[in-house]
KEVOPA-414187 format. One record per atom (N, C-alpha, C): x, y, z; residue number from 1; atom name. Coordinates in nm, 3 decimals. Each point is the difference from the previous one (the first is absolute). Example, Ala and Ser with C-alpha at 12.3 -4.5 7.8 and 13.67 -1.06 7.14 Angstrom:
2
px=1.319 | py=-0.569 | pz=0.780 | seq=1 | atom=N
px=-0.089 | py=0.119 | pz=0.000 | seq=1 | atom=CA
px=0.090 | py=0.120 | pz=0.000 | seq=1 | atom=C
px=-0.035 | py=0.105 | pz=-0.072 | seq=2 | atom=N
px=0.082 | py=0.119 | pz=0.006 | seq=2 | atom=CA
px=-0.077 | py=0.109 | pz=0.073 | seq=2 | atom=C
This chain:
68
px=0.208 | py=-1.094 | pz=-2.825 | seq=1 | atom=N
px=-0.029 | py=0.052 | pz=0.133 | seq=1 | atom=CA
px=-0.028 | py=0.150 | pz=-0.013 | seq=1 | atom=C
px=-0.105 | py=0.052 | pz=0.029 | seq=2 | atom=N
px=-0.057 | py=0.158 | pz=0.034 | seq=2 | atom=CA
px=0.099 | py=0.053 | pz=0.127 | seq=2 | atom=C
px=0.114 | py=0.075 | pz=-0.001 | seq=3 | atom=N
px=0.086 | py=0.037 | pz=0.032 | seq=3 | atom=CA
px=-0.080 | py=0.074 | pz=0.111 | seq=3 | atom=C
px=-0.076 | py=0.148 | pz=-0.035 | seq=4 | atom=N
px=-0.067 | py=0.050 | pz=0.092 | seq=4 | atom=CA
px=-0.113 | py=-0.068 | pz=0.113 | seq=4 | atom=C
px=-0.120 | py=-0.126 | pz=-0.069 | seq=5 | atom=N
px=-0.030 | py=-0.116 | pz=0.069 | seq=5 | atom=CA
px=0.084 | py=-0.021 | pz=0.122 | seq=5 | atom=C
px=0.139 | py=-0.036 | pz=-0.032 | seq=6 | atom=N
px=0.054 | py=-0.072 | pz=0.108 | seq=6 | atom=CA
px=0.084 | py=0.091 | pz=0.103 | seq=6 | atom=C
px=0.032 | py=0.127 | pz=-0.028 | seq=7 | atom=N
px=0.066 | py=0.094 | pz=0.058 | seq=7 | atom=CA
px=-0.122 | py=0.056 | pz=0.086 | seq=7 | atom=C
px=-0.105 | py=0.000 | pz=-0.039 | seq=8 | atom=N
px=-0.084 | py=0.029 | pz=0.098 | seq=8 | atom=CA
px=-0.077 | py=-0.069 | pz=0.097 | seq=8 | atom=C
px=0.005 | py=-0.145 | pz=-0.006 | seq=9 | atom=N
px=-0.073 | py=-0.132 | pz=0.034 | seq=9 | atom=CA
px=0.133 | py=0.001 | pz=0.104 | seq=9 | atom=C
px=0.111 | py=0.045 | pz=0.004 | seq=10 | atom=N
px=0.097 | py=-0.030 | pz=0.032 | seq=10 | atom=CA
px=0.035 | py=0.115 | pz=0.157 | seq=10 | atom=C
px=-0.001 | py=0.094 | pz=-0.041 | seq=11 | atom=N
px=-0.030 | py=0.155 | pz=0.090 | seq=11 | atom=CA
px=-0.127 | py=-0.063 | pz=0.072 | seq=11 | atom=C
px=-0.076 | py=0.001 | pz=0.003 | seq=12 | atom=N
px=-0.119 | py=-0.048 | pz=0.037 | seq=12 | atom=CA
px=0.016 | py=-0.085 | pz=0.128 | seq=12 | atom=C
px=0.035 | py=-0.143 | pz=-0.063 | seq=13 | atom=N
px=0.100 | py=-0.079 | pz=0.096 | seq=13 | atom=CA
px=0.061 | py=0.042 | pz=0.118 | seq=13 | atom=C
px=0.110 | py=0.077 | pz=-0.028 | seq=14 | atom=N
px=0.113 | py=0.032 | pz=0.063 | seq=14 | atom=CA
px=-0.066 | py=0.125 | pz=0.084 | seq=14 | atom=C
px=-0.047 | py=0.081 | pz=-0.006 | seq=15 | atom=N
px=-0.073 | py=0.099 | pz=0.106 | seq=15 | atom=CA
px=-0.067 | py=-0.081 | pz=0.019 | seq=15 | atom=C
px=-0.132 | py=-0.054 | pz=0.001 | seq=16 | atom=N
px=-0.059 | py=-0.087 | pz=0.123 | seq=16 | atom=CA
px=0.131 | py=-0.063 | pz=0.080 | seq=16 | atom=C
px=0.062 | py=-0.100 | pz=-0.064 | seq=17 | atom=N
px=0.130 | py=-0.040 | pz=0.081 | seq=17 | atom=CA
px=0.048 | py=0.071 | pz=0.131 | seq=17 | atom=C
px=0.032 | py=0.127 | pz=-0.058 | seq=18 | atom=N
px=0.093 | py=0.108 | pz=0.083 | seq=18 | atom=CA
px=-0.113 | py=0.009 | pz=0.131 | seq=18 | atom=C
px=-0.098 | py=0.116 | pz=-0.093 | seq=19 | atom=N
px=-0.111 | py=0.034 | pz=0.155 | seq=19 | atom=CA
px=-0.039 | py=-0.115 | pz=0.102 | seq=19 | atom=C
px=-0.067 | py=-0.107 | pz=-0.062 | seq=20 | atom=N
px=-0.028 | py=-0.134 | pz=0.085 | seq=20 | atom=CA
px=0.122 | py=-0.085 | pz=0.096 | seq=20 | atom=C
px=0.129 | py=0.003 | pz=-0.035 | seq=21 | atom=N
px=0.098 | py=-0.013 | pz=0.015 | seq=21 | atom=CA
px=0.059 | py=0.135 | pz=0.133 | seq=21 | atom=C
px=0.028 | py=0.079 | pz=-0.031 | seq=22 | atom=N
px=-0.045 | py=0.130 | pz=0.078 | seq=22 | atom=CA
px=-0.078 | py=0.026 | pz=0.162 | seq=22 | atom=C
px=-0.075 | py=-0.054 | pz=-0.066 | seq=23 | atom=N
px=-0.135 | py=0.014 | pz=0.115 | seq=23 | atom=CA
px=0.009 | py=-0.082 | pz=0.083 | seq=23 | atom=C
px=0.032 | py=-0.162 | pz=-0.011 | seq=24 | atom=N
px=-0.013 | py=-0.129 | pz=0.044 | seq=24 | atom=CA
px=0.147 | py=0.031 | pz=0.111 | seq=24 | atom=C
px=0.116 | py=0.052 | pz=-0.035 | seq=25 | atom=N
px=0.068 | py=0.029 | pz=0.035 | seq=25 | atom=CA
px=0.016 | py=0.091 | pz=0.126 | seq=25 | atom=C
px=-0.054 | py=0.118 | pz=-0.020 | seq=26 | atom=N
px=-0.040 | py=0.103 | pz=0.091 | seq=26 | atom=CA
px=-0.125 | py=-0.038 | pz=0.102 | seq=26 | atom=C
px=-0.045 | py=-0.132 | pz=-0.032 | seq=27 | atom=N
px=-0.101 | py=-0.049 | pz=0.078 | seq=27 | atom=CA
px=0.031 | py=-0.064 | pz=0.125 | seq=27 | atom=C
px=0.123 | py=-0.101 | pz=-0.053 | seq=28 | atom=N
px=0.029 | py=-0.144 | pz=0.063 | seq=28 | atom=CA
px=0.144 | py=0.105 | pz=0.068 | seq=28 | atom=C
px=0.035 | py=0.113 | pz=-0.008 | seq=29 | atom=N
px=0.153 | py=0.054 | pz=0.067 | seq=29 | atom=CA
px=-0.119 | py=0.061 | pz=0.095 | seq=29 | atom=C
px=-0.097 | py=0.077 | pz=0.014 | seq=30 | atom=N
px=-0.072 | py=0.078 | pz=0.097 | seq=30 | atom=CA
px=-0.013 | py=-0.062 | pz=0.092 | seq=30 | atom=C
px=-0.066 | py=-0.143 | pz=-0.059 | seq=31 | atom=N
px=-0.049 | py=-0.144 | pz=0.109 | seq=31 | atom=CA
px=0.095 | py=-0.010 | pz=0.097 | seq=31 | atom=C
px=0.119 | py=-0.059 | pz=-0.085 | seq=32 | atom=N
px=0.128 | py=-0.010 | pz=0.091 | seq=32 | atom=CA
px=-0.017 | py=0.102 | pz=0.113 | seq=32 | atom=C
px=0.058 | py=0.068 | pz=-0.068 | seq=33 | atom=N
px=0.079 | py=0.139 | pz=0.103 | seq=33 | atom=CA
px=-0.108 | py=0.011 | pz=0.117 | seq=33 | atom=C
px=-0.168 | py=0.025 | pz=-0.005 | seq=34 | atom=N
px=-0.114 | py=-0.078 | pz=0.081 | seq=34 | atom=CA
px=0.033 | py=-0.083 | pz=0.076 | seq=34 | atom=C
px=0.022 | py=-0.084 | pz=-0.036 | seq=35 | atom=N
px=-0.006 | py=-0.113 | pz=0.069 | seq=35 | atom=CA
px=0.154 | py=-0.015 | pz=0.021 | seq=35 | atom=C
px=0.074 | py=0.060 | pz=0.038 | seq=36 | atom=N
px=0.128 | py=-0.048 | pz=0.075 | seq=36 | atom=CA
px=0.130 | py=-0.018 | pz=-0.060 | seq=36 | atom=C
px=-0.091 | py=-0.070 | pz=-0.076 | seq=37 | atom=N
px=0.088 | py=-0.101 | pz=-0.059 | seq=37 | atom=CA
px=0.165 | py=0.063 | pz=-0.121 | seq=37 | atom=C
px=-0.042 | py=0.149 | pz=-0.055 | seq=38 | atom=N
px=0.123 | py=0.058 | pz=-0.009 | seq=38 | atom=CA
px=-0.005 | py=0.135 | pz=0.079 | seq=38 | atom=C
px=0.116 | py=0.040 | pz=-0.029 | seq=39 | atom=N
px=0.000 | py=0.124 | pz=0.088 | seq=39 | atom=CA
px=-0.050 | py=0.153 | pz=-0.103 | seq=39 | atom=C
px=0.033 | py=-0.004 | pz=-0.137 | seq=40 | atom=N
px=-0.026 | py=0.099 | pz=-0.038 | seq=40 | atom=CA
px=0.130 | py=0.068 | pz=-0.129 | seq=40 | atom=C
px=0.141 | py=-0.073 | pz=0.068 | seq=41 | atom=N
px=0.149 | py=0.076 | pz=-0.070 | seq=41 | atom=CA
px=0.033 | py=-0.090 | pz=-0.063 | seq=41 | atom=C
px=-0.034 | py=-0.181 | pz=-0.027 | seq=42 | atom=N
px=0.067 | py=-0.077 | pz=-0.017 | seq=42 | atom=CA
px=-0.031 | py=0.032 | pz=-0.176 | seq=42 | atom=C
px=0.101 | py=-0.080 | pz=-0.047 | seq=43 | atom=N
px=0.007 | py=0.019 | pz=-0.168 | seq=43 | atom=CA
px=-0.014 | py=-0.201 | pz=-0.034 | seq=43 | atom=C
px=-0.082 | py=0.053 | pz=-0.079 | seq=44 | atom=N
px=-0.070 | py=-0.189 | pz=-0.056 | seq=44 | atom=CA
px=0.015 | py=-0.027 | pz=-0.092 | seq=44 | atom=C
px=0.034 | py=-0.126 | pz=-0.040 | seq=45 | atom=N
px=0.021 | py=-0.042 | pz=-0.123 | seq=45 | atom=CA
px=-0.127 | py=-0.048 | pz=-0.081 | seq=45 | atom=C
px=-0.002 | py=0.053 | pz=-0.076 | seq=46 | atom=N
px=-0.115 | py=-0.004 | pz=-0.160 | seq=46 | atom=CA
px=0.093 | py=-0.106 | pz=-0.106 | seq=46 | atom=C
px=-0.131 | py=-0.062 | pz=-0.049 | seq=47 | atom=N
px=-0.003 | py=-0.071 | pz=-0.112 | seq=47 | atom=CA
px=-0.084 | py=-0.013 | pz=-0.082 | seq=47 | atom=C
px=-0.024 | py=-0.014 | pz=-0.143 | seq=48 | atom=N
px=-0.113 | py=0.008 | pz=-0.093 | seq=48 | atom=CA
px=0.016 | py=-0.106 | pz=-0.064 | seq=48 | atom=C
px=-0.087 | py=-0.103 | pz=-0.009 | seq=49 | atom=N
px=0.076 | py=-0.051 | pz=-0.138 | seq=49 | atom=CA
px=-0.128 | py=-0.031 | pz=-0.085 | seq=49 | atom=C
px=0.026 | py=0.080 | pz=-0.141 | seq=50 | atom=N
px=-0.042 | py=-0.031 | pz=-0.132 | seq=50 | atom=CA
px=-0.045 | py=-0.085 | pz=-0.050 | seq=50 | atom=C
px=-0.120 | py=-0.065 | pz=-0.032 | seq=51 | atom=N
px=-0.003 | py=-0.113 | pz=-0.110 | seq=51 | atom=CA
px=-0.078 | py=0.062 | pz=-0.113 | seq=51 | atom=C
px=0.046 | py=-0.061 | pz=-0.094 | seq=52 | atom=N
px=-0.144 | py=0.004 | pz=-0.126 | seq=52 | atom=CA
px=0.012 | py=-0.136 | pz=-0.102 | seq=52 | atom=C
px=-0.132 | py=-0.026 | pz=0.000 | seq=53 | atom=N
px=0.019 | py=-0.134 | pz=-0.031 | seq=53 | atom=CA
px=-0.031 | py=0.001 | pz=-0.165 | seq=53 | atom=C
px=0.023 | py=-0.091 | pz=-0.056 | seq=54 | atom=N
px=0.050 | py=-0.027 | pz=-0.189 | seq=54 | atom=CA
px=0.119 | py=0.060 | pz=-0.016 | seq=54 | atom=C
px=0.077 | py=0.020 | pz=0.053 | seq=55 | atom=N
px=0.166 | py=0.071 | pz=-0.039 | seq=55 | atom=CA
px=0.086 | py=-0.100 | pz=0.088 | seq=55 | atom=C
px=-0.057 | py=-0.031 | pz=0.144 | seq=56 | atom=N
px=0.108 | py=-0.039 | pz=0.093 | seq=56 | atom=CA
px=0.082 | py=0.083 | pz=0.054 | seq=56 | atom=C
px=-0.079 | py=0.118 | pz=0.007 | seq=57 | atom=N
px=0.077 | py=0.124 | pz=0.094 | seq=57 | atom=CA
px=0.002 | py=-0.022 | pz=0.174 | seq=57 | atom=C
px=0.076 | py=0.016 | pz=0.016 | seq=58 | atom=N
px=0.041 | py=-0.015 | pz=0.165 | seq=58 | atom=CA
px=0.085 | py=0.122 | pz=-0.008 | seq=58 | atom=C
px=-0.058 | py=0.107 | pz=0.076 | seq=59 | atom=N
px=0.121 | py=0.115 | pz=0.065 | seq=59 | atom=CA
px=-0.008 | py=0.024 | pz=0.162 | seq=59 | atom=C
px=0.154 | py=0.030 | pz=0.088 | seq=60 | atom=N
px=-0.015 | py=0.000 | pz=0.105 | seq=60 | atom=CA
px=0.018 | py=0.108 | pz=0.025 | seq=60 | atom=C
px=-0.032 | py=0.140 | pz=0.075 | seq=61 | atom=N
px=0.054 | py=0.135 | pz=0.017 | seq=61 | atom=CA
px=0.016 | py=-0.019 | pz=0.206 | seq=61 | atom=C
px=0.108 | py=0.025 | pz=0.014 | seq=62 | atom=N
px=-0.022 | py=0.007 | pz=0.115 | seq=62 | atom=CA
px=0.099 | py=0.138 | pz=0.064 | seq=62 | atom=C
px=-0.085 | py=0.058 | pz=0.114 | seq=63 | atom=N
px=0.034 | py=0.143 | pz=0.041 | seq=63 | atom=CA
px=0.011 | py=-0.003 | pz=0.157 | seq=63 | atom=C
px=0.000 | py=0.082 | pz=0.027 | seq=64 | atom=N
px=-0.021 | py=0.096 | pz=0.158 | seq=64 | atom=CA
px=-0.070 | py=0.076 | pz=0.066 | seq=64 | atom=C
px=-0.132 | py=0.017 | pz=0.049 | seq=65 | atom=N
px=-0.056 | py=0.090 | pz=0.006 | seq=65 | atom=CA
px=-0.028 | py=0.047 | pz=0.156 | seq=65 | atom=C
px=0.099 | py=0.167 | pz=0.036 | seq=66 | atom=N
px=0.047 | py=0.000 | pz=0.103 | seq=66 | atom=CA
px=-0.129 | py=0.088 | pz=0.082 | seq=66 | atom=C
px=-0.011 | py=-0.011 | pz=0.117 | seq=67 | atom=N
px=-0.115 | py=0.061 | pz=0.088 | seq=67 | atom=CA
px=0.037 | py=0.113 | pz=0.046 | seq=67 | atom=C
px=0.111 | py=0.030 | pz=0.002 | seq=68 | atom=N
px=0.047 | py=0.134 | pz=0.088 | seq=68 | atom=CA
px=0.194 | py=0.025 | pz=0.048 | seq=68 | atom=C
């Protein structure tokens, strides 16, 4: 395995991840808060979950991500 190959194939990944992830986020909370439907202070529960397939990786990260 090309160590650097995969450390960078890998970064790569994971920032698209973040920003796209990010964005989609700050999209669908604006909507809300728009449309009624939250108020703006509430704190939400986040979840990610991981796959990559030929290993059988399953990871779950789950967080909080508060509005105010």
């Amino acid at each position: 395995m090309n160590e650097d190959a995969f450390n960078a194939s890998m970064r790569k990944f994971l920032k698209t991840v973040g920003v796209t992830s990010q964005r989609e986020i700050e999209q669908a909370v604006r909507a809300a808060v728009a449309a009624g439907r939250l108020k703006g202070t509430e704190n939400l529960p986040a979840k990610v979950v991981l796959t990559l397939g030929g290993v059988e990786l399953t990871h779950e990260i789950a967080g909080t991500i508060e509005l105010g």
